[in-house]
CHARMM-style PDB file with segment names, atoms N, HN, CA, C and O in Angstrom:
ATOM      1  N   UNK     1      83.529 158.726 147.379  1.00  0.00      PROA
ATOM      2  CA  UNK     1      83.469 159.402 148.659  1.00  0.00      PROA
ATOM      3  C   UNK     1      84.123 158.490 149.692  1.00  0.00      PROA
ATOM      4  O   UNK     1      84.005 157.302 149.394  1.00  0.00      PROA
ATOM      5  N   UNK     2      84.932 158.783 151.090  1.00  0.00      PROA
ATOM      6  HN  UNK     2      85.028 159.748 151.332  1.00  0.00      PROA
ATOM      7  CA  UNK     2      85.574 158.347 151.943  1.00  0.00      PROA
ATOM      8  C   UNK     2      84.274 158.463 153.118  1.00  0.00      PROA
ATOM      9  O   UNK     2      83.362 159.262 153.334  1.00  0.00      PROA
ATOM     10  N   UNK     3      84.698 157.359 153.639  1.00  0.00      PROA
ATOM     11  HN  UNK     3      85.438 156.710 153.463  1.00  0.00      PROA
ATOM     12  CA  UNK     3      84.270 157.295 155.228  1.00  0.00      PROA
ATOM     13  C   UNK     3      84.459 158.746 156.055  1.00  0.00      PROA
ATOM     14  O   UNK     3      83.501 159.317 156.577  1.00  0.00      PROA
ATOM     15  N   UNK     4      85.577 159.162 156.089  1.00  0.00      PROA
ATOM     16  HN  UNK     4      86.355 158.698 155.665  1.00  0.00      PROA
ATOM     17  CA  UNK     4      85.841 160.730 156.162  1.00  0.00      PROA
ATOM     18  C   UNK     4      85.116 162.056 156.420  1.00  0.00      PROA
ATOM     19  O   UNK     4      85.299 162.834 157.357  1.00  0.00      PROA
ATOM     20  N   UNK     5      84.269 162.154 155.415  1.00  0.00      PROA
ATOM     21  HN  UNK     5      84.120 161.523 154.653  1.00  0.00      PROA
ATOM     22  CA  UNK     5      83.600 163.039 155.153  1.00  0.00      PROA
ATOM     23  C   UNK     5      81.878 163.606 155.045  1.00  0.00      PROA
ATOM     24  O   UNK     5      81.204 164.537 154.605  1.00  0.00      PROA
ATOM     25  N   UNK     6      81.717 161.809 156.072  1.00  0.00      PROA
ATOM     26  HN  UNK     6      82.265 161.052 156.429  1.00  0.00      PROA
ATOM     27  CA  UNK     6      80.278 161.572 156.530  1.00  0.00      PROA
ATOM     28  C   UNK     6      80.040 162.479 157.132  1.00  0.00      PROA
ATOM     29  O   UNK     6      80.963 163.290 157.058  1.00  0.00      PROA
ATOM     30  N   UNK     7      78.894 162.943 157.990  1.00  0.00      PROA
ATOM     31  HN  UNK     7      78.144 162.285 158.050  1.00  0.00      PROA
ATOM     32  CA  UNK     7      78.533 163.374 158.954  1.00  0.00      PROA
ATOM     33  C   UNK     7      77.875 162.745 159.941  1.00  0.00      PROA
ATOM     34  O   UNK     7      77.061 161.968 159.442  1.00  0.00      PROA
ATOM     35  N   UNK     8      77.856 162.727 161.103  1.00  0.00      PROA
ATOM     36  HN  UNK     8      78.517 163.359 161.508  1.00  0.00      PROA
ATOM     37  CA  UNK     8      77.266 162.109 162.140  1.00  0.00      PROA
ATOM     38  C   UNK     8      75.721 161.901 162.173  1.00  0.00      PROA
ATOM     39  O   UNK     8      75.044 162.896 162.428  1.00  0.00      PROA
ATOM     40  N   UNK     9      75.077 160.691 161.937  1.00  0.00      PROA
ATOM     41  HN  UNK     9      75.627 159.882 161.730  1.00  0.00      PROA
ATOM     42  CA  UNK     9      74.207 160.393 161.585  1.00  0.00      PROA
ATOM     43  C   UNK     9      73.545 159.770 160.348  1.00  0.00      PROA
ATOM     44  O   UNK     9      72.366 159.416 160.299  1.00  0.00      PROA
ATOM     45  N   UNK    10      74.817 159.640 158.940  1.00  0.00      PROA
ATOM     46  HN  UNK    10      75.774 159.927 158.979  1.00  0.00      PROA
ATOM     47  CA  UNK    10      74.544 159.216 158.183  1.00  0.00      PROA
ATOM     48  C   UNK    10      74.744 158.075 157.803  1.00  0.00      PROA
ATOM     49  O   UNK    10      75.205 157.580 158.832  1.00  0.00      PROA
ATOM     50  N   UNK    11      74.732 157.143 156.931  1.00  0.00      PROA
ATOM     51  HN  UNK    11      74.358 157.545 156.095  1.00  0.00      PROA
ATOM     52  CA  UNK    11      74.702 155.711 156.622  1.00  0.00      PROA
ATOM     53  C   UNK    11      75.032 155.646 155.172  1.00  0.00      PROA
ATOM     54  O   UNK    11      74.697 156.365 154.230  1.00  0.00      PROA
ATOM     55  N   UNK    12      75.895 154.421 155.265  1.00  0.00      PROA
ATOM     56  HN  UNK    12      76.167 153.837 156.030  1.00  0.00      PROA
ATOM     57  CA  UNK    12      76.538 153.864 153.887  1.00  0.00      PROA
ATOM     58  C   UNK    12      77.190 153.000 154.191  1.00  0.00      PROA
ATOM     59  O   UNK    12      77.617 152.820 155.331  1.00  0.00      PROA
ATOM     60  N   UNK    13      77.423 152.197 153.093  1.00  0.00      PROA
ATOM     61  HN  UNK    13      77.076 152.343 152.166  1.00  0.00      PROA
ATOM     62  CA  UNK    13      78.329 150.782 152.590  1.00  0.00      PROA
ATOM     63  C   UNK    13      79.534 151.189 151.927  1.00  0.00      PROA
ATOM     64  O   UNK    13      79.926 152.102 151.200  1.00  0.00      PROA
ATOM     65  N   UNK    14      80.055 149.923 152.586  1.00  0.00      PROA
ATOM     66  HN  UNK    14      79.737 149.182 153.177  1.00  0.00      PROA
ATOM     67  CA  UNK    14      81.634 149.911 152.318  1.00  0.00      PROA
ATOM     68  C   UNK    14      81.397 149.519 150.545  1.00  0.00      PROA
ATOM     69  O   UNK    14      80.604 148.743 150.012  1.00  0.00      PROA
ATOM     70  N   UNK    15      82.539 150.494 149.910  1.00  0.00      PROA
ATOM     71  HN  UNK    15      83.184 151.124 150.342  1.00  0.00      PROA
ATOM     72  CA  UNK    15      82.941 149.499 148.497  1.00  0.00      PROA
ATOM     73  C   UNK    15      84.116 149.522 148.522  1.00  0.00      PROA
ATOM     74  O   UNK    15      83.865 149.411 147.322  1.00  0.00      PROA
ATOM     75  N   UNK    16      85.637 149.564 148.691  1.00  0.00      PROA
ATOM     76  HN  UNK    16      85.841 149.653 149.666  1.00  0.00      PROA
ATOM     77  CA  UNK    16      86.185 149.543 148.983  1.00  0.00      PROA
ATOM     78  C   UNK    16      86.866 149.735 150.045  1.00  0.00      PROA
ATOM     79  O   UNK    16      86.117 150.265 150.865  1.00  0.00      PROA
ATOM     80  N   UNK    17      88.373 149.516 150.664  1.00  0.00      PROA
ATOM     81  HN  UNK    17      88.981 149.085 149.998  1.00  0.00      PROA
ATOM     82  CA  UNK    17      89.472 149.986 151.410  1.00  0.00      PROA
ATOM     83  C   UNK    17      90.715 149.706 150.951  1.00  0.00      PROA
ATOM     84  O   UNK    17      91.196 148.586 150.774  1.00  0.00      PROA
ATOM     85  N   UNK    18      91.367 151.070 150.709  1.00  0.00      PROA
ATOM     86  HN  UNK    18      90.977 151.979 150.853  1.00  0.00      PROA
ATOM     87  CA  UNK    18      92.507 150.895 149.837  1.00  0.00      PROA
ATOM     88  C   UNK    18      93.412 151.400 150.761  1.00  0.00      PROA
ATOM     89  O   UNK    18      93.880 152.536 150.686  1.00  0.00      PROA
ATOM     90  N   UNK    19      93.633 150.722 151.492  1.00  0.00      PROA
ATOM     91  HN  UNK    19      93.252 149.799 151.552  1.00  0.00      PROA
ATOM     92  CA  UNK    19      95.334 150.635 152.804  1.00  0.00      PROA
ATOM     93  C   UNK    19      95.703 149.380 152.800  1.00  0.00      PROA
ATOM     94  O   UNK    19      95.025 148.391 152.524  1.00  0.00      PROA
ATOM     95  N   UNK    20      96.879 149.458 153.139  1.00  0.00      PROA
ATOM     96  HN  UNK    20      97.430 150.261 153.364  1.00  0.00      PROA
ATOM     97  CA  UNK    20      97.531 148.269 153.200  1.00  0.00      PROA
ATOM     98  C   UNK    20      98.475 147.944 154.490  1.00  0.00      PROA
ATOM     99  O   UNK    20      98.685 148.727 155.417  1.00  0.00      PROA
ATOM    100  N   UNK    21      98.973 146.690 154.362  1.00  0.00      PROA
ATOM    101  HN  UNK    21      98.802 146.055 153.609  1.00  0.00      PROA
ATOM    102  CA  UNK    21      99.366 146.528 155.622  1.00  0.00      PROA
ATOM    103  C   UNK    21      98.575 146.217 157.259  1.00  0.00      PROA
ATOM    104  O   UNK    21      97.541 145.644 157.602  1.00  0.00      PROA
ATOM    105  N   UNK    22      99.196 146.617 157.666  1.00  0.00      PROA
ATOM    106  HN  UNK    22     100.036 147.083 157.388  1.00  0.00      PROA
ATOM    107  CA  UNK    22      98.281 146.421 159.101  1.00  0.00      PROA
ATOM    108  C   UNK    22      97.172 147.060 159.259  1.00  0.00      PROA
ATOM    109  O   UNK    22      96.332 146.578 160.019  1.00  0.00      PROA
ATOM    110  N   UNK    23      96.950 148.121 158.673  1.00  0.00      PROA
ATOM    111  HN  UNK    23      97.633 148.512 158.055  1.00  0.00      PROA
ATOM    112  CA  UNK    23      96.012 149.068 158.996  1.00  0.00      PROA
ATOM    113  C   UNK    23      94.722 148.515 157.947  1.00  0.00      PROA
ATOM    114  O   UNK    23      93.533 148.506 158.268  1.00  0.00      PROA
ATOM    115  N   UNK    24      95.215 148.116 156.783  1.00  0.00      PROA
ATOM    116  HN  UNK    24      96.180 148.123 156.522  1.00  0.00      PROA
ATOM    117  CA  UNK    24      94.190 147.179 155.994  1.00  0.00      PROA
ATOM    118  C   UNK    24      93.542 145.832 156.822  1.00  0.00      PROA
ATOM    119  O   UNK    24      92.361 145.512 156.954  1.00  0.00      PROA
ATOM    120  N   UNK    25      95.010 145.047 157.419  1.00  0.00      PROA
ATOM    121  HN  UNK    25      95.970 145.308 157.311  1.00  0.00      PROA
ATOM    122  CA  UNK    25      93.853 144.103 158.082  1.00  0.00      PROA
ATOM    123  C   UNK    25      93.620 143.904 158.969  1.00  0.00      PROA
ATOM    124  O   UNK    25      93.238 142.768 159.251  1.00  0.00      PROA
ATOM    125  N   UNK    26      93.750 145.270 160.282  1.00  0.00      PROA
ATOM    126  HN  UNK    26      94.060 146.193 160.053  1.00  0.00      PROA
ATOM    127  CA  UNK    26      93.059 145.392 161.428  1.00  0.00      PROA
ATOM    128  C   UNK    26      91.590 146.219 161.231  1.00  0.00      PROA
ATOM    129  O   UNK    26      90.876 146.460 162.204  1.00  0.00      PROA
ATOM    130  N   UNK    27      91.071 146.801 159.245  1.00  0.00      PROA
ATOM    131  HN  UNK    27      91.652 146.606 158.455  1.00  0.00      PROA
ATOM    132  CA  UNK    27      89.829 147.366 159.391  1.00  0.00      PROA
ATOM    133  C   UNK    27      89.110 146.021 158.845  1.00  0.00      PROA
ATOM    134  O   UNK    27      87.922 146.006 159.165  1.00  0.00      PROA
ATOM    135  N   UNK    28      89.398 145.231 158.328  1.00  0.00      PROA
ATOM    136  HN  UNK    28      90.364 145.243 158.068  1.00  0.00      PROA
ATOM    137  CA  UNK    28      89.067 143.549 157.923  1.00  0.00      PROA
ATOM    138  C   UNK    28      88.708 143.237 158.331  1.00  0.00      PROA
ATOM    139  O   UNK    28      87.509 143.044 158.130  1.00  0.00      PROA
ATOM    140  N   UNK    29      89.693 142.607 159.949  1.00  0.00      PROA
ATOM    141  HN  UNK    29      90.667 142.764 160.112  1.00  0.00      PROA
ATOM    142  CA  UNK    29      89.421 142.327 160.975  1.00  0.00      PROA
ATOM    143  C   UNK    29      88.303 142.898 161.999  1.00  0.00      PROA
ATOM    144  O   UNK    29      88.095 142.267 163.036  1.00  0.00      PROA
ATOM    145  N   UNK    30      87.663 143.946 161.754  1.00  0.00      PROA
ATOM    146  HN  UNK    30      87.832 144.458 160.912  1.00  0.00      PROA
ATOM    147  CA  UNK    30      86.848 144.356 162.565  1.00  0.00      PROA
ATOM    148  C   UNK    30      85.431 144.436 161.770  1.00  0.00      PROA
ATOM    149  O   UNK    30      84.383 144.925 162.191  1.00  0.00      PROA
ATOM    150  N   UNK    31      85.630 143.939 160.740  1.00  0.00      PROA
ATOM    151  HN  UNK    31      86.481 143.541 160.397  1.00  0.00      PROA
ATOM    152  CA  UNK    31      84.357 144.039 159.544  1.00  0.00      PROA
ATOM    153  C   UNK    31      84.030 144.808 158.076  1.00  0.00      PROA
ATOM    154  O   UNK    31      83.040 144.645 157.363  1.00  0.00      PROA
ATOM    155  N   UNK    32      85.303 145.788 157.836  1.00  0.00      PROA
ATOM    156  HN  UNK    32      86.108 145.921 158.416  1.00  0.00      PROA
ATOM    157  CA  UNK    32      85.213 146.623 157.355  1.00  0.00      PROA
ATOM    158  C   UNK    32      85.060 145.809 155.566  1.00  0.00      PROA
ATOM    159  O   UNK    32      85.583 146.482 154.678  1.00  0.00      PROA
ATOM    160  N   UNK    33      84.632 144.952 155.281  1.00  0.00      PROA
ATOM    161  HN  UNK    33      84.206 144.405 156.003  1.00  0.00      PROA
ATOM    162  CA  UNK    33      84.182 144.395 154.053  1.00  0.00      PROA
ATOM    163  C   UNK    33      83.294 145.081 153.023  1.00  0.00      PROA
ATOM    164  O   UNK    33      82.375 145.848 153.309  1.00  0.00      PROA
ATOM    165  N   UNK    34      83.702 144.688 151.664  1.00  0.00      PROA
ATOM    166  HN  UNK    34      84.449 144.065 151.432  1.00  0.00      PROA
ATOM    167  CA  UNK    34      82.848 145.196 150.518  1.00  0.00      PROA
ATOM    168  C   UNK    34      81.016 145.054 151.236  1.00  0.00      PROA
ATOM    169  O   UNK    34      80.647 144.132 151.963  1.00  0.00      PROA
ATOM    170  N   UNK    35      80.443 145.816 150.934  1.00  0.00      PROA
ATOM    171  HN  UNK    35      80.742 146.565 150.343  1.00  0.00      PROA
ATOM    172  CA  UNK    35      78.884 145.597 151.748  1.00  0.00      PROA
ATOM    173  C   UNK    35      78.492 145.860 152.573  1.00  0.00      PROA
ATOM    174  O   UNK    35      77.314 146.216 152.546  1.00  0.00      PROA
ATOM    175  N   UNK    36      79.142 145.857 153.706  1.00  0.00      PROA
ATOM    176  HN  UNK    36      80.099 145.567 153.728  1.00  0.00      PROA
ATOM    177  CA  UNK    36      79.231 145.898 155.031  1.00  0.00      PROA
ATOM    178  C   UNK    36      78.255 147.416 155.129  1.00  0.00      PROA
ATOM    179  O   UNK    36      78.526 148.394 154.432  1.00  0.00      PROA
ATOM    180  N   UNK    37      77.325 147.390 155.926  1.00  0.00      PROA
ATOM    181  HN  UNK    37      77.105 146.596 156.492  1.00  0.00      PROA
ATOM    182  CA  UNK    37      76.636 149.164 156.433  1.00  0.00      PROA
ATOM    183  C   UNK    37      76.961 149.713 157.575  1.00  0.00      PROA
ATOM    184  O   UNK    37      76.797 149.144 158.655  1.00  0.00      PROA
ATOM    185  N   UNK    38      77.425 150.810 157.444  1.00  0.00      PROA
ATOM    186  HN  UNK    38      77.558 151.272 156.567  1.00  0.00      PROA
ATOM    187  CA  UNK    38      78.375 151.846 158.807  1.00  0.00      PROA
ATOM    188  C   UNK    38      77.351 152.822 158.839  1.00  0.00      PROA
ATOM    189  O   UNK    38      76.822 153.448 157.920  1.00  0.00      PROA
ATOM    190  N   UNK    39      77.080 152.846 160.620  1.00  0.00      PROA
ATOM    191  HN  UNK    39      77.509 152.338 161.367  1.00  0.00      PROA
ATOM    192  CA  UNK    39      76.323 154.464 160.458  1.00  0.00      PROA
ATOM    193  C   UNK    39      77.594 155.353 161.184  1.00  0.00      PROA
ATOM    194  O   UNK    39      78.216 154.921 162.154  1.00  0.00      PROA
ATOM    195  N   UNK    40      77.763 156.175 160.781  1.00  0.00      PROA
ATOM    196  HN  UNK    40      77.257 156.526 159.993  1.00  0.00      PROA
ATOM    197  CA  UNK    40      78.786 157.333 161.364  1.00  0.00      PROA
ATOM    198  C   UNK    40      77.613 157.974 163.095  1.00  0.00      PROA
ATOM    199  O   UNK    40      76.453 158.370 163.208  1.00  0.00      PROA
ATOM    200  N   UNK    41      78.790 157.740 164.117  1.00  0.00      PROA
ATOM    201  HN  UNK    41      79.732 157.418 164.025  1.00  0.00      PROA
ATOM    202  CA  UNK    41      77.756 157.967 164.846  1.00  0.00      PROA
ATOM    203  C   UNK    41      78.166 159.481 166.067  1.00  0.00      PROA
ATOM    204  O   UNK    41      77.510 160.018 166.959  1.00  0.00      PROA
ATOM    205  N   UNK    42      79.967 159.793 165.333  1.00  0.00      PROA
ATOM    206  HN  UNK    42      80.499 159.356 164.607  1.00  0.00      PROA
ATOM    207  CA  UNK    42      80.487 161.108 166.339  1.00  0.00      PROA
ATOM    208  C   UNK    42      81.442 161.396 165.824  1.00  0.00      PROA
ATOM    209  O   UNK    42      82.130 160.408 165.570  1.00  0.00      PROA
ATOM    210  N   UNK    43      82.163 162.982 165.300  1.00  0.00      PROA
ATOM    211  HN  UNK    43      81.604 163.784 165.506  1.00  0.00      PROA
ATOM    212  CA  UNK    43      83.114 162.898 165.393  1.00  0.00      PROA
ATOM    213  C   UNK    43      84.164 164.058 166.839  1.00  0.00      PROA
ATOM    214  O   UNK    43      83.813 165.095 167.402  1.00  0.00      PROA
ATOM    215  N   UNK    44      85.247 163.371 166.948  1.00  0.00      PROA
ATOM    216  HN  UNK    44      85.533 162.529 166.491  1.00  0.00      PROA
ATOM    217  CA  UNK    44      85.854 163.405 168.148  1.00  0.00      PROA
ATOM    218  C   UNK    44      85.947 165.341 168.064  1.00  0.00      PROA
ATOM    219  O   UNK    44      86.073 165.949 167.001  1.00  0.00      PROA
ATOM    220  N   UNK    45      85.866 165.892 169.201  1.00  0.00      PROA
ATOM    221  HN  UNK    45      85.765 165.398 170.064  1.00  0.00      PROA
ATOM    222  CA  UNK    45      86.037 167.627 168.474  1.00  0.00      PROA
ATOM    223  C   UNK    45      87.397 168.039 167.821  1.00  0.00      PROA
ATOM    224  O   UNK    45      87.480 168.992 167.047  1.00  0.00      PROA
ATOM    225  N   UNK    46      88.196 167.450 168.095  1.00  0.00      PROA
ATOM    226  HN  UNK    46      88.129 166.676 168.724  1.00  0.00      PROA
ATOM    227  CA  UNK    46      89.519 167.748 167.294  1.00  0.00      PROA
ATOM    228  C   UNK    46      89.449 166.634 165.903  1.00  0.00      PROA
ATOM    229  O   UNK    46      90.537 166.293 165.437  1.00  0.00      PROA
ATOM    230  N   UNK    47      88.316 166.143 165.333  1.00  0.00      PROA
ATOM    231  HN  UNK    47      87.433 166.420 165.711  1.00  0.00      PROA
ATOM    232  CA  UNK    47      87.977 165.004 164.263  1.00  0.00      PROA
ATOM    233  C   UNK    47      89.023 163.935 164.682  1.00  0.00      PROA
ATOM    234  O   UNK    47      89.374 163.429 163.616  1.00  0.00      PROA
ATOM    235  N   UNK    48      89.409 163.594 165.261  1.00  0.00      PROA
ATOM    236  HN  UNK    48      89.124 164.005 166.126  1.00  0.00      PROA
ATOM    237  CA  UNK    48      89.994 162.569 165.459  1.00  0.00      PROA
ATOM    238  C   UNK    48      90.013 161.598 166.890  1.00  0.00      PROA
ATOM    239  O   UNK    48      90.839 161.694 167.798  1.00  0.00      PROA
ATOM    240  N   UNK    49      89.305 161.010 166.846  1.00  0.00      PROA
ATOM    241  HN  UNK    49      88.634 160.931 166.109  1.00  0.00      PROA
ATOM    242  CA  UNK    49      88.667 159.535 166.258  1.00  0.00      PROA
ATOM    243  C   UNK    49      87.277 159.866 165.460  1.00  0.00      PROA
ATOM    244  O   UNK    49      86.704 160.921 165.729  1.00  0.00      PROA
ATOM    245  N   UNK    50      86.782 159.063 164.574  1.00  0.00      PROA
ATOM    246  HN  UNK    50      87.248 158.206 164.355  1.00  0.00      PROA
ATOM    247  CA  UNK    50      85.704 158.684 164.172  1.00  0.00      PROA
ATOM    248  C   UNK    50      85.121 157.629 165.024  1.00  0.00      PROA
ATOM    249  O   UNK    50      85.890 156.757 165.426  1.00  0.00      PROA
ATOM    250  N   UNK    51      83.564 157.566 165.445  1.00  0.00      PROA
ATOM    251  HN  UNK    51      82.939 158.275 165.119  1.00  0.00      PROA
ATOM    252  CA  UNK    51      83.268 156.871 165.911  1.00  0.00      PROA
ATOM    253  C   UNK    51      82.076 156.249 164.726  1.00  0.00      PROA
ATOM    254  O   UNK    51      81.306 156.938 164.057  1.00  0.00      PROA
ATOM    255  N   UNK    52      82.188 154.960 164.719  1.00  0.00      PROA
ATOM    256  HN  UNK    52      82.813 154.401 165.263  1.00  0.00      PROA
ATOM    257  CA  UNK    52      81.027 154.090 163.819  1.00  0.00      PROA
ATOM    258  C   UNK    52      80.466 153.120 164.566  1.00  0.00      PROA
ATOM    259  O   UNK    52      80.916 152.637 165.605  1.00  0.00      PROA
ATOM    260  N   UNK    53      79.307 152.806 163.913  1.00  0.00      PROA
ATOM    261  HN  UNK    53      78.940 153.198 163.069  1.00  0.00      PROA
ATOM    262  CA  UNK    53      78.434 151.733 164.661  1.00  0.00      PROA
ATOM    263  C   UNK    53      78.786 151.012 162.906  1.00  0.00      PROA
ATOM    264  O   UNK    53      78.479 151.519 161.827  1.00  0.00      PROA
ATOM    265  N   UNK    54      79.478 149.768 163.152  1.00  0.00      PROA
ATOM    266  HN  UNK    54      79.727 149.356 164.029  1.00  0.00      PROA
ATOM    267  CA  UNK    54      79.606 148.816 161.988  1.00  0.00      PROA
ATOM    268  C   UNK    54      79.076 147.072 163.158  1.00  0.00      PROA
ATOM    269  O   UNK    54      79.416 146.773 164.302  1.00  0.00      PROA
ATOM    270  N   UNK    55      78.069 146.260 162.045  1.00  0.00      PROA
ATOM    271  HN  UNK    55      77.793 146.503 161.115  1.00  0.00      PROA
ATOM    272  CA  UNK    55      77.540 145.629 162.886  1.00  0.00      PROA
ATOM    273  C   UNK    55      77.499 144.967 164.086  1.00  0.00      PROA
ATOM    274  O   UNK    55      77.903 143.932 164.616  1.00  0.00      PROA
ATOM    275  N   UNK    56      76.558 146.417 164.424  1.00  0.00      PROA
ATOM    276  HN  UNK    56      76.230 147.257 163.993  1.00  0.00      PROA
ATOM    277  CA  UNK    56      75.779 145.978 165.593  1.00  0.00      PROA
ATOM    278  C   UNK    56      77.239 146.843 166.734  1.00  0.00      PROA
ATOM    279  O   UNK    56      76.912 147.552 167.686  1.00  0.00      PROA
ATOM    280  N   UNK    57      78.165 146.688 166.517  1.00  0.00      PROA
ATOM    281  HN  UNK    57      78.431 146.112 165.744  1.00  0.00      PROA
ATOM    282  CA  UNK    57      79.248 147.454 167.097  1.00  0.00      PROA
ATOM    283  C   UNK    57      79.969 148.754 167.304  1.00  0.00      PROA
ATOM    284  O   UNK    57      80.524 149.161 166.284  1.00  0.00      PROA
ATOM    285  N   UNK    58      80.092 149.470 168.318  1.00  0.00      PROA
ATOM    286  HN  UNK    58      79.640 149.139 169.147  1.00  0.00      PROA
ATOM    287  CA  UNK    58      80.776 150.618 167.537  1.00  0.00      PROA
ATOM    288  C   UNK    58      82.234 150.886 167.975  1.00  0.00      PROA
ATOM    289  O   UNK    58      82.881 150.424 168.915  1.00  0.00      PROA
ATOM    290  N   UNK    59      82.511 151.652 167.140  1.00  0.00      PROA
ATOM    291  HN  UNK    59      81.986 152.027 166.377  1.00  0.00      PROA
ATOM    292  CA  UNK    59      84.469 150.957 166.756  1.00  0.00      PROA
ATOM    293  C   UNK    59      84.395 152.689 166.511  1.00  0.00      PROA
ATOM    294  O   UNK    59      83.557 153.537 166.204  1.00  0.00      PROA
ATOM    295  N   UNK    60      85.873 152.597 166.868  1.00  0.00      PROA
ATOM    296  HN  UNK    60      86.554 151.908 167.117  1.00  0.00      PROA
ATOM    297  CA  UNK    60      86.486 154.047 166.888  1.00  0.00      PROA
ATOM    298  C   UNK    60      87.432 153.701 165.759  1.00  0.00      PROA
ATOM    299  O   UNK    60      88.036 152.631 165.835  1.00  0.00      PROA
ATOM    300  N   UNK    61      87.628 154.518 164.691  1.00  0.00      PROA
ATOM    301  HN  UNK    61      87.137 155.387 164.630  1.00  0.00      PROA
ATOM    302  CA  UNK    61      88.911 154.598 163.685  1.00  0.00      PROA
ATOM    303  C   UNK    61      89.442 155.794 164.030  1.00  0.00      PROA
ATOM    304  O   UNK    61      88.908 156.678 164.698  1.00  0.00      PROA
ATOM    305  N   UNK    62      90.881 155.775 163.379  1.00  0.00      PROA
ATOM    306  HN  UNK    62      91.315 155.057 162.836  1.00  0.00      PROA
ATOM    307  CA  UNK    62      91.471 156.966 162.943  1.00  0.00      PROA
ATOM    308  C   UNK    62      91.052 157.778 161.928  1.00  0.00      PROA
ATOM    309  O   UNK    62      90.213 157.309 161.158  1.00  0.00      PROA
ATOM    310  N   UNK    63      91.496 159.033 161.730  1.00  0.00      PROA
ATOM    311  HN  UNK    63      92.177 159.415 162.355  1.00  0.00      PROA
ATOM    312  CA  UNK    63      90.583 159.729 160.310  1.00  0.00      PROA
ATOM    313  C   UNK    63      91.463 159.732 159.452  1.00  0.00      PROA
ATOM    314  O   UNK    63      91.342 160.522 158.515  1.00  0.00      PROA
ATOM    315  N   UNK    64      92.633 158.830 159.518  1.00  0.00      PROA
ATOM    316  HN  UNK    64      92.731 158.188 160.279  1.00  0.00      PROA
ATOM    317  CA  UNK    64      93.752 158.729 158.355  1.00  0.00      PROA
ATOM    318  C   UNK    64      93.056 157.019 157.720  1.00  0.00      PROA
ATOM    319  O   UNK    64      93.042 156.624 156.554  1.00  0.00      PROA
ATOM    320  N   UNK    65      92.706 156.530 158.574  1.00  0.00      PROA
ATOM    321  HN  UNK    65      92.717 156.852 159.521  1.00  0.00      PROA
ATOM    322  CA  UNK    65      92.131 155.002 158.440  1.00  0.00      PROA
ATOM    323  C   UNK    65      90.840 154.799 157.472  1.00  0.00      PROA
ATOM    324  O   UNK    65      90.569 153.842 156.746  1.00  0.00      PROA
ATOM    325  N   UNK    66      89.918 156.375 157.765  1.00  0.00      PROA
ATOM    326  HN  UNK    66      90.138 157.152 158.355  1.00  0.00      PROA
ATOM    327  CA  UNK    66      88.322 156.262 157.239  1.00  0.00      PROA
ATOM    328  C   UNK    66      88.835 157.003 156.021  1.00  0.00      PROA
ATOM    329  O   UNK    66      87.889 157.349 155.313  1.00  0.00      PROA
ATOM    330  N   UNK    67      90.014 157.362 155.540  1.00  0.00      PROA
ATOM    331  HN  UNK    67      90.782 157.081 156.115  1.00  0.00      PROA
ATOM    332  CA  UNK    67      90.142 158.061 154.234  1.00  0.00      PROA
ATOM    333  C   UNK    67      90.628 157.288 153.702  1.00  0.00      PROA
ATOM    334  O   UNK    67      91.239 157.601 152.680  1.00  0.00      PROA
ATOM    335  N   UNK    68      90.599 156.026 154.095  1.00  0.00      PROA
ATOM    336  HN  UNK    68      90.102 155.772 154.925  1.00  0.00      PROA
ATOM    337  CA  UNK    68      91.126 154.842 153.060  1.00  0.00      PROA
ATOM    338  C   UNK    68      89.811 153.729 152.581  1.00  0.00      PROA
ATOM    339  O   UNK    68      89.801 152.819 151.751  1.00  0.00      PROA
ATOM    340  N   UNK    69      88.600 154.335 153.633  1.00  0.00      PROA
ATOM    341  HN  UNK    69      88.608 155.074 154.307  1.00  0.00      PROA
ATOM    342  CA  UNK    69      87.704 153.604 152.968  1.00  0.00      PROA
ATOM    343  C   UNK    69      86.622 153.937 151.967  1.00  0.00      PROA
ATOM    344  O   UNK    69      85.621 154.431 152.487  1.00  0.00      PROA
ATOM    345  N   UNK    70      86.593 153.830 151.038  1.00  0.00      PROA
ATOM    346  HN  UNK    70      87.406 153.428 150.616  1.00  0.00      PROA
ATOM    347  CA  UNK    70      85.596 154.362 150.049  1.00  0.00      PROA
ATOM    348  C   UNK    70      84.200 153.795 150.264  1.00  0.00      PROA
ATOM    349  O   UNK    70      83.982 152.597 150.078  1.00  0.00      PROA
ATOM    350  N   UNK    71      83.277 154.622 150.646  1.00  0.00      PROA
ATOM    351  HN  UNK    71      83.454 155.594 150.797  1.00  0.00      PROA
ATOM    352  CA  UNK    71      81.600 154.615 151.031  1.00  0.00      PROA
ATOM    353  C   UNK    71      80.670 155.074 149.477  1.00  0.00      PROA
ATOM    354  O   UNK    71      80.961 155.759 148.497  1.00  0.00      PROA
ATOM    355  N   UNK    72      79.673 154.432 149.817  1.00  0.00      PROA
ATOM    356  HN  UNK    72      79.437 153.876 150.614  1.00  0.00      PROA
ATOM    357  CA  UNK    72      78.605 154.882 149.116  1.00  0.00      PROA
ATOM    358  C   UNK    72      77.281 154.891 149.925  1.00  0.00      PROA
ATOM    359  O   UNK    72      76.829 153.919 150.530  1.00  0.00      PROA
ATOM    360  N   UNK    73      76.791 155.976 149.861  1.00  0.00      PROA
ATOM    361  HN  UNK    73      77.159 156.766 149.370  1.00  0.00      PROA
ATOM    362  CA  UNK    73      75.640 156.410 150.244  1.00  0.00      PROA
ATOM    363  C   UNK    73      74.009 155.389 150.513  1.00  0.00      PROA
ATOM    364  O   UNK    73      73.049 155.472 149.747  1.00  0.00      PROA
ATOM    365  N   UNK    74      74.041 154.666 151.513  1.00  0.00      PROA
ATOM    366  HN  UNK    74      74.820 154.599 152.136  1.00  0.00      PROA
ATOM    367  CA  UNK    74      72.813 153.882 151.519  1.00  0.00      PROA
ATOM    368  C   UNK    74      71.305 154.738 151.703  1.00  0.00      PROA
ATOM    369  OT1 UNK    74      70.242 154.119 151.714  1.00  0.00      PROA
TER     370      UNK     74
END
């Protein structure tokens, strides 16, 4: 399952992110690590941005960005 296809209010861990390039290590850079727990906390009405609370923070992605991260259900 992708980051993607959460719904607002739910929670899960990162197990992967399979992008590359910049877009791989500006979600790195912001925490997006194997383990890491995201609660999905809005999505934008046209779905684009995602908004997450990843620790303790909340960070806006793209929804081309959260379909590169593979979640599992906490």
């Amino acid at each position: 399952m992708t980051l993607d296809q959460l719904t607002p209010g739910q929670e899960c861990r990162v197990c992967d992110v399979s992008l590359e390039g910049a877009q791989l290590q500006r979600l790195l850079d912001m925490g997006f690590i194997e383990g890491t727990l995201i609660k999905v906390i809005r999505n934008a009405p046209l779905l684009d941005p995602l908004d997450v609370e990843i620790r303790g923070y909340l960070v806006a992605i793209r929804r081309n960005e959260a379909m590169g991260v593979e979640v599992a259900i906490a």
